[in-house]
C-alpha positions in Angstrom: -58.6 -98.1 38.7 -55.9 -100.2 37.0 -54.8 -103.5 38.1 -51.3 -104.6 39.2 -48.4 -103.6 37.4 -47.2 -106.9 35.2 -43.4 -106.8 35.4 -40.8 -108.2 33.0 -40.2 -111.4 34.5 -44.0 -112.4 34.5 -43.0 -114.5 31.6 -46.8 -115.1 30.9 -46.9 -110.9 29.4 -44.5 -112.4 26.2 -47.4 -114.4 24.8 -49.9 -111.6 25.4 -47.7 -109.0 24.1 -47.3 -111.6 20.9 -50.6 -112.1 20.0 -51.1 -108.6 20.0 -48.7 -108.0 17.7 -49.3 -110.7 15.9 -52.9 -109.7 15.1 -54.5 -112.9 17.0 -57.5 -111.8 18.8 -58.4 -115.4 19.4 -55.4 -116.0 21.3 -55.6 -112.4 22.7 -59.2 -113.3 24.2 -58.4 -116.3 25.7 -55.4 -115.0 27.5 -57.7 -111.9 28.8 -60.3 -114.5 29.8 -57.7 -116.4 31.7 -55.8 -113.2 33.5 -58.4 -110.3 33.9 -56.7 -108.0 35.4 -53.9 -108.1 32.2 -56.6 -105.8 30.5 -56.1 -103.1 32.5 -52.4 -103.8 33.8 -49.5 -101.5 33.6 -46.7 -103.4 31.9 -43.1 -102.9 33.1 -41.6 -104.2 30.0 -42.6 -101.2 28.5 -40.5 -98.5 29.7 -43.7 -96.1 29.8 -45.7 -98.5 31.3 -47.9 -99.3 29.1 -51.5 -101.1 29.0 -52.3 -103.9 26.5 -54.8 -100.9 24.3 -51.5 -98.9 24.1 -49.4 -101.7 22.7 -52.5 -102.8 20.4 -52.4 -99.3 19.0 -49.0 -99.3 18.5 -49.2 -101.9 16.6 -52.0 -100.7 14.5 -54.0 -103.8 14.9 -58.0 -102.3 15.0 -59.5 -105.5 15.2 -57.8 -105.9 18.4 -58.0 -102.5 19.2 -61.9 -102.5 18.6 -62.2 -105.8 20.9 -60.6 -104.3 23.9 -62.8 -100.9 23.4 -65.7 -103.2 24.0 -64.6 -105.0 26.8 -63.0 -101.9 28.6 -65.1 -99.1 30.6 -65.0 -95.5 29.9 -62.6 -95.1 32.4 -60.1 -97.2 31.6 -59.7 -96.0 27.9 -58.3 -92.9 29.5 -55.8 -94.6 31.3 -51.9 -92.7 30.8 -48.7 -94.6 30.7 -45.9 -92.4 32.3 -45.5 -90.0 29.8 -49.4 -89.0 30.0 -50.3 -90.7 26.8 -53.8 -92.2 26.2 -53.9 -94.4 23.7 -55.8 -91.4 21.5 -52.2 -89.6 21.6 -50.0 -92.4 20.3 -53.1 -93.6 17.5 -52.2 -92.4 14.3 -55.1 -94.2 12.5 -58.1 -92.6 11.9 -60.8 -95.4 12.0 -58.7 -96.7 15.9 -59.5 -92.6 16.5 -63.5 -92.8 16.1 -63.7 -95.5 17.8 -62.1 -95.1 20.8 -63.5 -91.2 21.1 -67.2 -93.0 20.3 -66.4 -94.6 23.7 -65.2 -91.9 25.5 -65.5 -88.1 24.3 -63.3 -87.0 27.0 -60.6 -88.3 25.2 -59.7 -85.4 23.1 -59.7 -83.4 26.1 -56.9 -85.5 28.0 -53.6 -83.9 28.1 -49.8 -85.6 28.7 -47.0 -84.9 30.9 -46.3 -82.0 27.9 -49.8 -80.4 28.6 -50.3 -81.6 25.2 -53.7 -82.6 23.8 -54.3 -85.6 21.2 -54.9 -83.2 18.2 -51.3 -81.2 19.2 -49.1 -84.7 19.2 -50.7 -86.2 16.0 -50.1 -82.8 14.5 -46.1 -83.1 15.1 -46.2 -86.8 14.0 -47.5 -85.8 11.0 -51.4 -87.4 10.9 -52.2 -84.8 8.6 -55.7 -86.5 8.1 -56.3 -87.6 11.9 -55.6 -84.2 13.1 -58.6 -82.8 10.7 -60.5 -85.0 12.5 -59.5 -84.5 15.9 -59.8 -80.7 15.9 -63.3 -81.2 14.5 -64.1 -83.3 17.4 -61.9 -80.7 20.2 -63.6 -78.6 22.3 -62.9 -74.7 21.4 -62.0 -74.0 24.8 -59.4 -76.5 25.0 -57.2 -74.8 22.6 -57.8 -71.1 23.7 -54.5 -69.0 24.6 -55.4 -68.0 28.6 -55.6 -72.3 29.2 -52.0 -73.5 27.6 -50.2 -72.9 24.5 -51.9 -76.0 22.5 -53.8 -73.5 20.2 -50.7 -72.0 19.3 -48.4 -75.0 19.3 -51.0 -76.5 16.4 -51.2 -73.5 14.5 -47.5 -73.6 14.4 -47.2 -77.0 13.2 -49.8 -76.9 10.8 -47.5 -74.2 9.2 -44.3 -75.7 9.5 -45.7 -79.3 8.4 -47.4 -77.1 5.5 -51.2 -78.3 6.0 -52.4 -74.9 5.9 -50.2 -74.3 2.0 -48.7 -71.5 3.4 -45.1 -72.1 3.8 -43.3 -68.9 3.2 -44.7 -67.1 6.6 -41.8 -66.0 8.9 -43.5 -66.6 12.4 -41.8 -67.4 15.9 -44.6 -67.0 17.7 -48.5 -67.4 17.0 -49.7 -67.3 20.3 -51.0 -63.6 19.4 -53.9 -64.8 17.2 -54.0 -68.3 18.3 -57.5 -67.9 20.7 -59.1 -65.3 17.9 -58.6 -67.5 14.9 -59.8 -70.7 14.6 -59.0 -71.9 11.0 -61.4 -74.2 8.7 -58.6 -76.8 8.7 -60.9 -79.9 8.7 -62.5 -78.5 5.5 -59.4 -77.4 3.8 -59.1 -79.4 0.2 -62.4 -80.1 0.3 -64.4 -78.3 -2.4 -64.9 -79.4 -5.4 -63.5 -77.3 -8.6 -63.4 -78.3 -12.4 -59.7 -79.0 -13.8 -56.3 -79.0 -12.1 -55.9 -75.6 -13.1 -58.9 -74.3 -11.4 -58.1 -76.2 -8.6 -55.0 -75.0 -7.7 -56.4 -71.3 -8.5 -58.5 -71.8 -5.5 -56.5 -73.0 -3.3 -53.5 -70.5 -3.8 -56.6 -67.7 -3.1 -57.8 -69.9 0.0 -54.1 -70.1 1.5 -54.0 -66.0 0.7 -57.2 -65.4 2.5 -55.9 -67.5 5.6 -52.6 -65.7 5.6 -54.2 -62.3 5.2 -56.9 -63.1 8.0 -54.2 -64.2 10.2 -51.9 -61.3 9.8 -54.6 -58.8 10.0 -55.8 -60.7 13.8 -52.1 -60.6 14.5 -52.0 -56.7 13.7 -54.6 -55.6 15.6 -53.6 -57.1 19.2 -50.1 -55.7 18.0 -51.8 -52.2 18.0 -54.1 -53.4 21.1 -51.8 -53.8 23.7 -48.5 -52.4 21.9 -46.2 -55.0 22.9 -43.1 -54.7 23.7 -40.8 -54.2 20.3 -38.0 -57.1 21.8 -40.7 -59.5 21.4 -41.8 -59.5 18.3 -38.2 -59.0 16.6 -37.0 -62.5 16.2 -40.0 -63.6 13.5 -39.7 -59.7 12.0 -36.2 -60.4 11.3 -37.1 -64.2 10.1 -39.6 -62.6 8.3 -36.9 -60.3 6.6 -34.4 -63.2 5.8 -37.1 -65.2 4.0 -38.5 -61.9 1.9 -41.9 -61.7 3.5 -42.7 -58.3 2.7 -46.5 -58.2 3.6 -45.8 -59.6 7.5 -42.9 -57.0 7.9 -45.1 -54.0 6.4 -48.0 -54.4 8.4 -46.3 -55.9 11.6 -44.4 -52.5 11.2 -47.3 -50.3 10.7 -49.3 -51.5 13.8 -45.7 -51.1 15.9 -43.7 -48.4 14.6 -41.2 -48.6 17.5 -39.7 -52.1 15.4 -38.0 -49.7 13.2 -35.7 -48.3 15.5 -34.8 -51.4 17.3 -31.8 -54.0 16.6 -30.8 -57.7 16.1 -28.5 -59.3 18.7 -25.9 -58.3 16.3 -27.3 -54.7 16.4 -28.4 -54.5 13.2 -31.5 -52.3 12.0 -34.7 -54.0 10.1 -33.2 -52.0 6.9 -29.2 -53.3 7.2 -30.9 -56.0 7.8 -32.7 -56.6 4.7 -30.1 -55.1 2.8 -27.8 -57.7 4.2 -30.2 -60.6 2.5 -30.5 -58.6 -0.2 -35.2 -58.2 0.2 -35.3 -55.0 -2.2 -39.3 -54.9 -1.7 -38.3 -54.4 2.2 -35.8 -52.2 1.6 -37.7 -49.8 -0.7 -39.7 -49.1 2.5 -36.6 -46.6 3.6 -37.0 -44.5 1.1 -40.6 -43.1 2.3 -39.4 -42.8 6.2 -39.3 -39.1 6.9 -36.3 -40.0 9.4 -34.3 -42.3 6.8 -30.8 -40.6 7.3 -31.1 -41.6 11.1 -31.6 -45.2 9.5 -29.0 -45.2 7.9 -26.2 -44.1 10.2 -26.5 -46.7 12.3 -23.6 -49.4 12.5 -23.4 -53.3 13.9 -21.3 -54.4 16.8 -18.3 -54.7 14.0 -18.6 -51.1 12.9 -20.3 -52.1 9.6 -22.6 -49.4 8.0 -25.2 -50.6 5.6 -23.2 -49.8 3.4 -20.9 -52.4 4.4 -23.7 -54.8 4.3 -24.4 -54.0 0.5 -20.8 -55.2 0.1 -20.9 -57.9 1.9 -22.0 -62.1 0.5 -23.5 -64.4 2.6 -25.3 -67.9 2.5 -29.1 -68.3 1.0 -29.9 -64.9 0.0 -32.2 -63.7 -2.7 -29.0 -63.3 -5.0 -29.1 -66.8 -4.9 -32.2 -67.3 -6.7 -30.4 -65.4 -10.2 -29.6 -67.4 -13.1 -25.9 -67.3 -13.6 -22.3 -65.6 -11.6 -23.0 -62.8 -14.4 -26.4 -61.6 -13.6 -25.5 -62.1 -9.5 -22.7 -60.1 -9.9 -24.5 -57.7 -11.8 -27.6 -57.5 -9.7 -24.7 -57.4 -6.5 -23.4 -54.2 -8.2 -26.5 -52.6 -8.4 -27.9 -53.1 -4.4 -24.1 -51.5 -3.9 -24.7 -48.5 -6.1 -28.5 -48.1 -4.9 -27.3 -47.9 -1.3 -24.1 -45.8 -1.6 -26.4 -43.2 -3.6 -28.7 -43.0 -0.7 -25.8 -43.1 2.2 -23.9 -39.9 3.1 -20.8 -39.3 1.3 -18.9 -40.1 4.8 -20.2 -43.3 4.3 -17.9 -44.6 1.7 -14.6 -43.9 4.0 -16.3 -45.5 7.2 -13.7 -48.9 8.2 -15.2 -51.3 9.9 -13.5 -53.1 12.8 -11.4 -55.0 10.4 -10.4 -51.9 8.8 -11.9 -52.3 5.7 -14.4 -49.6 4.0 -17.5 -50.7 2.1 -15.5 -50.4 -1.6 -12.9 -52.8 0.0 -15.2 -55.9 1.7 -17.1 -55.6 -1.4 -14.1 -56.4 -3.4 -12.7 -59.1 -1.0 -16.6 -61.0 -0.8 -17.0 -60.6 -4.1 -13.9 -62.1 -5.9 -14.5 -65.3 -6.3 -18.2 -64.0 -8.1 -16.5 -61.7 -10.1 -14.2 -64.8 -11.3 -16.8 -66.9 -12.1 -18.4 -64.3 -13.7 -15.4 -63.6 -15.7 -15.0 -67.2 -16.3 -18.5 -67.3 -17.7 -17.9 -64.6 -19.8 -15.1 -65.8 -21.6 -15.9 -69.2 -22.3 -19.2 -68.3 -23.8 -17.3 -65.6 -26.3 -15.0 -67.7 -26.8 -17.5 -70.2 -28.4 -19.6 -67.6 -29.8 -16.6 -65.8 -31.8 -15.5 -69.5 -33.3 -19.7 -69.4 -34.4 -19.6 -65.9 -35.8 -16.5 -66.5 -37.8 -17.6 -69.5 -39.4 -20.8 -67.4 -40.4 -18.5 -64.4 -42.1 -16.1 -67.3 -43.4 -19.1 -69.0 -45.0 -21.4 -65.4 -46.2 -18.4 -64.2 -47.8 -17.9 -67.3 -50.0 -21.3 -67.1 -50.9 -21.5 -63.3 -52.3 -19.0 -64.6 -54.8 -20.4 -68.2 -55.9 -23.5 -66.4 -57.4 -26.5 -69.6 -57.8 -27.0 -70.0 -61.3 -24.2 -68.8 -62.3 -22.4 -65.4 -64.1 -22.7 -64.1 -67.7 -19.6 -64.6 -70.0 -19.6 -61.7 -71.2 -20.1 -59.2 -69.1 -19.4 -61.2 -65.6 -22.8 -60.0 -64.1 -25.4 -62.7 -62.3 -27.6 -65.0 -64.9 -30.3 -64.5 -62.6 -29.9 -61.2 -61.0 -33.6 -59.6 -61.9 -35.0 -62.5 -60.1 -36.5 -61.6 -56.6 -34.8 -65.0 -55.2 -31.4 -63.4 -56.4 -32.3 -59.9 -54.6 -33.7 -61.8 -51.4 -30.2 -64.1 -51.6 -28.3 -61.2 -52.1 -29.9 -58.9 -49.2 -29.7 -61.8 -46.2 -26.1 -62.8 -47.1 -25.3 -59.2 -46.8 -26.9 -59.1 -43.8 -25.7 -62.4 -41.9 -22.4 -61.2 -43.0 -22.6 -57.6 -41.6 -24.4 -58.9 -38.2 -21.5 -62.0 -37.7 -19.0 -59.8 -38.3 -20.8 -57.6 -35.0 -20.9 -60.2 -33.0 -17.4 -61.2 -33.3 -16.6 -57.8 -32.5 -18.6 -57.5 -29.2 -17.1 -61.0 -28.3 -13.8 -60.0 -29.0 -14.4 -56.7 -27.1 -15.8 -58.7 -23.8 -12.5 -61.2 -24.4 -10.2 -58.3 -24.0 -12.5 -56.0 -21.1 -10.4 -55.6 -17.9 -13.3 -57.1 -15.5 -13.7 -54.4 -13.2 -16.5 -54.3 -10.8 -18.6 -51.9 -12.5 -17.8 -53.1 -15.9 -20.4 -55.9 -14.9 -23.1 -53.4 -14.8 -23.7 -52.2 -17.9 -20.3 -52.9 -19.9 -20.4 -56.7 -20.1 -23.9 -56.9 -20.2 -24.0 -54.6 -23.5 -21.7 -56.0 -25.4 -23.3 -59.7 -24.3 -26.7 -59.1 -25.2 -25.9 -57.2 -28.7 -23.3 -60.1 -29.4 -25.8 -62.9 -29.0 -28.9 -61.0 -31.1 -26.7 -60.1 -33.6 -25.4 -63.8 -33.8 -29.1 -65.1 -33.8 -29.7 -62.9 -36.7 -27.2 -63.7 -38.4 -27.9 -67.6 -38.5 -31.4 -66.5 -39.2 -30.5 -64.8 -42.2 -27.8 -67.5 -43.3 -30.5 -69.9 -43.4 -32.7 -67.9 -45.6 -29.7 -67.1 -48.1 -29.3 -70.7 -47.9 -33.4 -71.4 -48.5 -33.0 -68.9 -51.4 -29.9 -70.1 -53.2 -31.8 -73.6 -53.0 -35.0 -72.5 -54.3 -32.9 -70.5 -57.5 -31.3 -73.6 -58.3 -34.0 -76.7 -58.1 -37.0 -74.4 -59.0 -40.0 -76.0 -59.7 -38.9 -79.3 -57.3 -41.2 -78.4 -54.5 -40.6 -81.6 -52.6 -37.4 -81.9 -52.4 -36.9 -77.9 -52.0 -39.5 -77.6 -49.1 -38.4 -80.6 -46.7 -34.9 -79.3 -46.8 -35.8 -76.2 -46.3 -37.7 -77.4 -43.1 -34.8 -78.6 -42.2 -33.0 -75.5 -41.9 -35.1 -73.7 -39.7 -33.4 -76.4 -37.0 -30.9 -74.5 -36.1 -32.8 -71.3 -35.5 -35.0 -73.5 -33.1 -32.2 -75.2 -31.0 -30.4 -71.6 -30.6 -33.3 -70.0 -29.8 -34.0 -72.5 -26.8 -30.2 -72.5 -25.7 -29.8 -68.7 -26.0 -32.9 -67.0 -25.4 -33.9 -67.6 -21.9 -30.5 -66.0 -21.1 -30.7 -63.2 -23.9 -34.1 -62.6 -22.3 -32.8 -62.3 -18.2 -29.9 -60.4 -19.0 -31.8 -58.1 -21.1 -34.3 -56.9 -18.3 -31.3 -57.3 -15.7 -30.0 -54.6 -17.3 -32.3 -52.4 -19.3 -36.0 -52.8 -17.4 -36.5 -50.4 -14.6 -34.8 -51.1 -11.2 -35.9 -53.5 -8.7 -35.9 -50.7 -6.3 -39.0 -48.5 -5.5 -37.7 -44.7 -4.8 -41.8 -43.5 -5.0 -42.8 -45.7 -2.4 -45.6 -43.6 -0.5 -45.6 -43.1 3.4 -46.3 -46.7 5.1 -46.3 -45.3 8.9 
């Protein structure tokens, strides 16, 4: 039983308290030797009311902490301070841990005020390493789901603190699989594997097992006791926002009746997904037998879902795109995807704002579409001062022949020489090819912006702009190699350095341009990020 409470104006608690914190065991023991009952005494100048092993924890002093183990009993090691806190919940040392649990193995068992167990509060402080240890050393049956919610409450935080590597999961609630699953956390990170490379291999697969096992637990006491659909909603919605298709496919197939119900906002799983823009969760209409009664339902503002395909919001999967360009374009597309799929009554629906889809589509999306144009125009715009340079310079050239012209008849000195035909065939050709690209970039200058002209219009006359400018320089620089080569034959070393020297350009392009040549080229020519074959999924 503890002693007497020491309160605040018991000036002789200062020195104890200071040694403590201090790290002087020597004065610690002397004091303890003079006032026994200190060792055990709640101190009121904590506001918890704290014993002397709390405040030696806190400080993380394990000399001290390891002296007062000793000299205290079994039972006083479990001593709480008002909040229910041994001094196992506020450790977050490891070593102070195993000590005090060599002592006393009920520790680990002891729950606060919260109904919280050590392992539970050193997960939410963060004791990554400590709480390994402490679940190894927690009895299975204090964590299963029919005692309390600690089994649940850790697996939650080990997946929101991201111990387990699986951070993209969309859960509210993992109390379904919390008693079924007990996760190999005290092990995790610790086989050995040769290379980084390998390394990280195995662990993405271990996280992908885990998540799998977990979902497949959760899945079957869906389909055991067929919950009701309101309780589940909040993560299958999360789960939506964040793209995490797998959760929301099987979730769905174990509990069919999710499809038909609504957010508080009374929107369905699909105007849902539509809304944040999840394509892979969206496809998922198109194998539903009842997909028109999908998509005839509206939100609490009168908004189909083809309203939602008009509409921007905040942290999407749009946002993820490289560019206003490619997001308008890709917006565009989700627009035309859905309106092809949604009756034809659809596209004169208003919603409570009396706006149809065609109009909130072109009120969200005018600032993208000016940035977009924006975009557009300033990179022609520097592109078509590029390409003319290029015609200026290639049509120069096809009339200051290298080596020079006959007298007499006015025809090349060197024109049966395959330099002179190579010369002659790449200046052609990084003339021709400029003089393209200057006229796609002068064609996207002058292109009235529309909407749809984002699609496919812009995007055309972009990418053909940009490859025939890159060819262009590619073949200027091997006129250029060529006309060198005619003119200082036989001086390798100074010919060949230089020559080196002109593939520069070609490199610094082809890093400035070609991650953008490469996006908007499957942006708009690869197949569609939708998936009209998807087969039956309930």
């Amino acid at each position: 039983m503890a002693g007497p409470e020491i309160r605040e104006d018991d000036n002789f608690v200062r020195p104890l308290l200071k040694a403590v914190r201090g790290g002087d065991w020597n004065a610690t023991r002397d004091f303890l030797n003079e006032h026994p009952h200190a060792l055990t005494a709640r101190m009121t100048i904590f506001h918890g009311r704290e014993t002397v092993l709390h405040a030696a924890v806190d400080a993380e002093q394990e000399e001290i902490v390891m002296e007062l183990v000793n000299m205290m009993s079994e039972h006083d090691l479990a001593m709480q301070d008002n909040f229910g806190y041994t001094a196992l919940h506020i450790s977050g040392n490891q070593r102070v841990a195993e000590y005090l649990i060599k002592k006393n193995k009920r520790l680990v068992s002891i729950r606060n005020n919260g109904k919280l167990l050590p392992v539970a509060v050193t997960m939410f402080d963060g004791h990554k390493k400590l709480t390994r240890y402490l679940y190894s050393q927690t009895p299975l049956e204090d964590l299963e789901a029919y005692r309390d919610l600690n089994g649940a409450s850790l697996l939650n935080s080990c997946f929101y603190q991201g111990d387990l590597g699986i951070h993209d999961i969309s859960l509210a609630d993992l109390a379904l699989a919390a008693d079924q699953f007990r996760l190999n956390i005290q092990n995790h990170g610790q086989e050995n594997t040769t290379g980084s490379g390998f390394k990280r291999l195995y662990e993405m697969k271990f996280e992908r097992a885990q998540f799998q096992q977990l979902l497949t637990l959760m899945c079957q006491e869906i389909e055991k006791n067929q919950y009701e659909p309101y309780i589940l909603m909040q993560a299958v919605f999360e789960a939506i926002k964040r793209g995490n298709f797998e959760f929301v496919y099987h979730i769905g197939k174990a509990n069919p009746d999710l499809l038909w119900e609504v957010h508080f906002e009374s929107m369905g799983i699909f105007h849902w997904a539509v809304l944040h823009r999840q394509h892979r969760i969206f496809s998922l209409l198109y194998s539903l037998k009842k997909m028109n009664a999908q998509l005839k339902k509206r939100d609490k503002f009168g908004n189909t879902i083809l309203h939602m395909a008009g509409m921007v919001i905040k942290n999407t999967a749009i946002d993820s795109i490289r560019g206003a360009v490619l997001q308008m374009q890709r917006e565009v597309q989700w627009f035309k995807e859905v309106e092809r799929i949604c009756p034809l009554t659809h596209k004169e629906i208003s919603n409570k704002y009396n706006l149809t889809a065609r109009q909130l589509f072109t009120k969200d999306h005018k600032e993208m579409r000016k940035e977009g144009e924006n975009w557009m125009k300033g990179t022609a715009t520097s592109c078509t001062v590029v390409g003319a340079l290029i015609i200026t310079i290639m049509f120069a050239a096809a009339f200051t022949i290298p080596g020079g012209n006959h007298q007499d008849t006015g025809l090349p000195i060197l024109m049966h020489g395959k330099l002179f035909k190579l010369f002659i065939v790449t200046d052609s050709l990084s003339l021709f090819s400029s003089s393209t690209s200057v006229l796609m970039f002068l064609g996207i200058l002058t292109s009235r912006y529309a909407e749809e002209d984002f699609l496919r219009s812009l995007p055309r006359k972009m990418i053909i702009g940009l490859f025939a400018l890159f060819f262009s320089i590619v073949t200027m620089m091997i006129a250029f190699s060529a006309a060198l080569l005619l003119m200082l034959r036989g001086k390798y070393r100074i010919v060949v350095p230089i020559i080196g020297l002109a593939g520069i350009p070609i490199i610094i392009f082809v890093l400035m341009q070609s991650r953008l040549l490469v996006d908007m080229f499957n942006s708009t020519y690869r197949p569609g990020i939708f998936d009209r074959k998807k087969k039956p999924w309930i």
